[in-house]
C-alpha positions, 0 to 999 in steps of 0.5 A, a space after each residue: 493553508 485550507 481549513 481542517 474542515 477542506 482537508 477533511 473533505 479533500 480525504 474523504 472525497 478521496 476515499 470515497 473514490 475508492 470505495 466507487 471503485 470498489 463497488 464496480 469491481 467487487 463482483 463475482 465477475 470482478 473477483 474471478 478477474 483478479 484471480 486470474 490477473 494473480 495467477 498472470 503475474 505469477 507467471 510473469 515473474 517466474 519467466 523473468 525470475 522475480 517469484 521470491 514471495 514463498 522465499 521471503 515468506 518462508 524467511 519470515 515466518 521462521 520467527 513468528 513474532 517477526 510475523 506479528 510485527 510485520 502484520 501490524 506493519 501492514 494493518 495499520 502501522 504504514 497508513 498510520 504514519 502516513 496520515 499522522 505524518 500529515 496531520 504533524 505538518 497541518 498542526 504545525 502549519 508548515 508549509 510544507 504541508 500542501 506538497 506532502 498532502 497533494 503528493 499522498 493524494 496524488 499517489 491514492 488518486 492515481 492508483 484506482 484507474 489501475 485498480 478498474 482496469 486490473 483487479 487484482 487478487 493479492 498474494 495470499 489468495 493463491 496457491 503456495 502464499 500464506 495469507 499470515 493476518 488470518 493465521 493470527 485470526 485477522 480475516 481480511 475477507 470478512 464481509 465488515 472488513 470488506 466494506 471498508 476496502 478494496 480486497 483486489 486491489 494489490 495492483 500497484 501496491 497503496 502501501 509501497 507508494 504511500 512509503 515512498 512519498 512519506 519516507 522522503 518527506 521525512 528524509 528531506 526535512 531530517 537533519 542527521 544522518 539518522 533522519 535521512 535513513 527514512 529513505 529506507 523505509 520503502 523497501 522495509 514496507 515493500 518487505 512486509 507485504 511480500 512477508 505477509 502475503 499481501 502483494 506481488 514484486 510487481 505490486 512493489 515496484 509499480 507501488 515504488 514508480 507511483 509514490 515517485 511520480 506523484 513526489 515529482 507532479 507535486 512540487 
């Protein structure tokens, strides 16, 4: 197994990709693209019948403390779980830790080509869609915040496809009925971010195809 110190490097030379990334597209021209490829999958899901965002919104915001619950899921609840997951088998040295960490990696790495090519504004920017974190005096588009991430990058959704790689990782290691429920707990994130505003349909299932690609390129 590769030191603390390699796998420090290999997260932070991940990250640091994405924030290249987001450098090149985080412009005025770059936003004005992802707002009109928003606007595109909304059309795109309304002629095939998916646009259930201000649906499942409008649920959800029926019981503002479920509100508050599903913010906390998307802020930092998902990434929390999947880097502590990580840091879990490291710490114990598993061995299975080299898989799970090549596929998180995989899953990151692959979704920033998308993320050049197709910026794409969120949700909560458009038309119709709350943004529920800036209802609660959370601004994701304050200029701090912003720096630390990419704003127009909901295409495919991170957060689907990291639930994917992590939720099974857990589900094949448990040992009882309850433990393999963890293969539920994609489609609770994927939920969240059409709860909270933060990804289209579209996102999530692009998010769901990547987390499982990367699952099967790491074996």
């Amino acid at each position: 197994m590769r030191s603390a110190r390699t796998e420090a490097a290999i997260g932070l030379g991940a990250y640091a990709a994405y924030l290249a990334v987001r450098r090149l597209v985080w412009t005025e021209q770059g936003r004005a693209k992802a707002d009109g490829n928003a606007r595109a999958l909304i059309d795109l899901e309304r002629r095939l019948g998916l646009f259930i965002e201000p649906r499942v919104q409008a649920i959800a915001m029926r019981a503002p403390r479920l509100v508050d619950l599903l913010n906390a899921g998307y802020a930092a609840g998902n990434v929390a779980l999947s880097v502590g997951w990580l840091i879990y088998l490291f710490n114990r040295g598993d061995p299975d830790f080299a898989r799970e960490r090549r596929a998180a990696v995989l899953a990151f790495l692959a979704g920033l080509p998308v993320f050049l090519a197709f910026p794409t504004a969120p949700p909560r920017t458009q038309e119709g869609i709350v943004d529920t974190l800036r209802d609660r005096g959370i601004d994701l588009g304050h200029p701090w915040l912003v720096r630390l991430y990419n704003p127009i990058a909901a295409m495919p959704s991170h957060h689907v496809a990291f639930a994917v790689v992590t939720g099974e990782g857990l589900a094949r290691r448990a040992r009882t009925r309850m433990g393999r429920a963890w293969r539920g707990y994609a489609p609770v994130v994927a939920l969240v971010v059409l709860a909270t505003g933060n990804h289209f349909v579209v996102d999530v299932a692009a998010g769901g195809v990547l987390g499982a690609i990367a699952r099967r390129l790491s074996r």
